[in-house]
Structures are given as structure tokens and as C-alpha cells.
C-alpha positions as CSV (number, residue, x, y, z in Angstrom):
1,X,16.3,-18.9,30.0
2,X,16.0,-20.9,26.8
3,X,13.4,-19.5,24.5
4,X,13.2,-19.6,20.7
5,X,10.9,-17.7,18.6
6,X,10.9,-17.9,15.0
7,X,9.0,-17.2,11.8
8,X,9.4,-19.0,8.7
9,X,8.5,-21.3,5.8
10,X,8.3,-25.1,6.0
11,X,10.8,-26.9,3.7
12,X,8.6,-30.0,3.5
13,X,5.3,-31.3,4.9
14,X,5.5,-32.2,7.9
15,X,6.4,-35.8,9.4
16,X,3.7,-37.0,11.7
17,X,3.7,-40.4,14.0
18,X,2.3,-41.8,17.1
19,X,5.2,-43.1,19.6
20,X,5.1,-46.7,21.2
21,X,3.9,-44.8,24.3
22,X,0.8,-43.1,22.5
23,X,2.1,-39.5,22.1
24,X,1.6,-37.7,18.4
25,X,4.8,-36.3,17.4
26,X,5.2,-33.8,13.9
27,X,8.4,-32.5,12.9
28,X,9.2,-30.3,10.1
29,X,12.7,-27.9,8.8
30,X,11.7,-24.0,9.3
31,X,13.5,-22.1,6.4
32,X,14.2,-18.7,8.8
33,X,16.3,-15.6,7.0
34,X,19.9,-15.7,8.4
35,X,22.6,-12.9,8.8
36,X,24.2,-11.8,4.6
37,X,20.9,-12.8,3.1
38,X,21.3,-16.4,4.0
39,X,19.0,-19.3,4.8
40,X,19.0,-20.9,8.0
41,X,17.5,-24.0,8.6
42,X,16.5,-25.5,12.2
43,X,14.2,-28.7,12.8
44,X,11.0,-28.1,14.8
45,X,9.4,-31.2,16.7
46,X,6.2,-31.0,18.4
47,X,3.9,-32.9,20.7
48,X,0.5,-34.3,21.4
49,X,-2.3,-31.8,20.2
50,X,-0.1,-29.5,19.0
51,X,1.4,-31.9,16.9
52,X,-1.8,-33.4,15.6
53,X,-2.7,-29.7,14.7
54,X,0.7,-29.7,12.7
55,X,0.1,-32.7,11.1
56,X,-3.4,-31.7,9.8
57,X,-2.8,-27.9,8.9
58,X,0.7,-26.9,7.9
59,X,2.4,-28.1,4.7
60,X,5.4,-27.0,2.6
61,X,5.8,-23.9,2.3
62,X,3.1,-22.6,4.9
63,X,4.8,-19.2,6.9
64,X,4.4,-20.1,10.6
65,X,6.0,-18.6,14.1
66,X,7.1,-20.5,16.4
67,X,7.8,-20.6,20.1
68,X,9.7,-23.0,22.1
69,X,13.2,-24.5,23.4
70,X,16.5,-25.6,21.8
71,X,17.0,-28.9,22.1
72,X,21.4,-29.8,21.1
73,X,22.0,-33.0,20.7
74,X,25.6,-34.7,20.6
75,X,26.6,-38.0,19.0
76,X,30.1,-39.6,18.2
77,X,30.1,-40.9,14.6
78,X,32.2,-44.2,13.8
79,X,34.8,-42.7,13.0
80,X,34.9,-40.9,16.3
81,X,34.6,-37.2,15.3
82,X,31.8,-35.6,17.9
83,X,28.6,-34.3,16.0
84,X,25.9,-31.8,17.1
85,X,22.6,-31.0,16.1
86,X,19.3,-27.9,17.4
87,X,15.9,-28.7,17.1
88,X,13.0,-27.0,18.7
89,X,10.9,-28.3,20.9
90,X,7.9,-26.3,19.5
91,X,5.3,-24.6,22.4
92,X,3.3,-22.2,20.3
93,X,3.1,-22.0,16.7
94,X,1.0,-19.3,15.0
95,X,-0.3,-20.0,11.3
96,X,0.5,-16.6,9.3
97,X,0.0,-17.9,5.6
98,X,-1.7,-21.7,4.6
99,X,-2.9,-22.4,1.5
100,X,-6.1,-23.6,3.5
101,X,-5.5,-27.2,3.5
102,X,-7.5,-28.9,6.4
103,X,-9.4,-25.9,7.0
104,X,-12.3,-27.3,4.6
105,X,-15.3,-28.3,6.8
106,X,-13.6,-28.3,10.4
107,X,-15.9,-26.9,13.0
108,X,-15.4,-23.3,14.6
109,X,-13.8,-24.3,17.4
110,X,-11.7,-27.0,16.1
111,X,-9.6,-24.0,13.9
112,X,-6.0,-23.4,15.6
113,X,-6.6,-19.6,15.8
């Protein structure tokens, strides 16, 4: 089984953009607490509403949760020394703190919660 769940802060806003293909994509770093009072950092990515809700609610600093899958990738560099990277490929997110941006005007049942 591979399932992430999370809670955290958003180090930025998040990055929103619409593939070649037509799908929404946000991504943003999630700030979690780490083992000896440390900061861990992961990148969360997701996809087509979900994104769009991203994109339009959450900003830096926001406190989220969020559920999905880790996501390593591996690269060679130039040099030739092999690289890898975790993202989360997001499936839930729940908003626990905002500072309300996007909620101004939006109809009932257009809210994410």
C-alpha cells in the first residue's frame, strides 16, 4: 500500500498550469514537523478539480492535510551521480486554516468543504 497523509503549512503559493493535453495541475512544498524538532519539506502536485480548487483557495502559509501517493523520481545528473526526489500525488486535501482568500462571493456549493 502506498498512502501519504500529511498536515502542514504551504511554503509558497501554489503553482497552477494547464498541460498541453488540457489537465489543471497545482503544486506546492508542504512544511510538515520532522523527527528533533525539524522541518521536513515534501512537494505536493495535484490534478484537475482538485488542482483548480488549489489554485483558487490555498496560499502560503495556509495549514492543509493531505492524502495521496509518493511519487520518487530518479535522474542522473551530468556528472553522472544518480539523484532522487518524493512528491505527492495529492487525492484529498482538507483546508484547516486560510486566511479566506477566494472564499469572497463563491456560491455554497462551490466551497471545498
Amino acid at each position: 500500500m502506498n498512502q501519504c497523509v500529511l498536515s502542514g503549512n504551504l511554503g509558497a503559493d501554489p503553482e497552477f498550469f494547464v498541460s498541453a493535453e488540457g489537465t489543471a495541475v497545482a503544486s506546492f512544498n508542504l512544511a510538515f514537523p520532522a523527527p528533533k524538532k525539524k522541518t521536513g519539506w515534501l512537494r505536493v502536485v495535484a490534478f484537475h478539480k482538485l488542482a483548480e480548487t488549489v489554485e483558487r483557495y490555498l496560499h502560503k502559509g495556509a495549514k492543509v492535510a493531505v492524502v495521496g501517493s509518493l511519487d520518487q523520481h530518479k535522474w542522473t545528473t551530468e556528472e553522472g551521480a544518480t539523484k532522487n526526489s518524493f512528491q505527492l500525488i495529492c487525492q484529498a486535501i482538507d483546508f484547516i486554516k486560510t486566511d479566506g482568500r477566494g472564499f469572497e462571493g463563491a456560491p455554497e456549493d462551490d466551497l471545498p468543504f
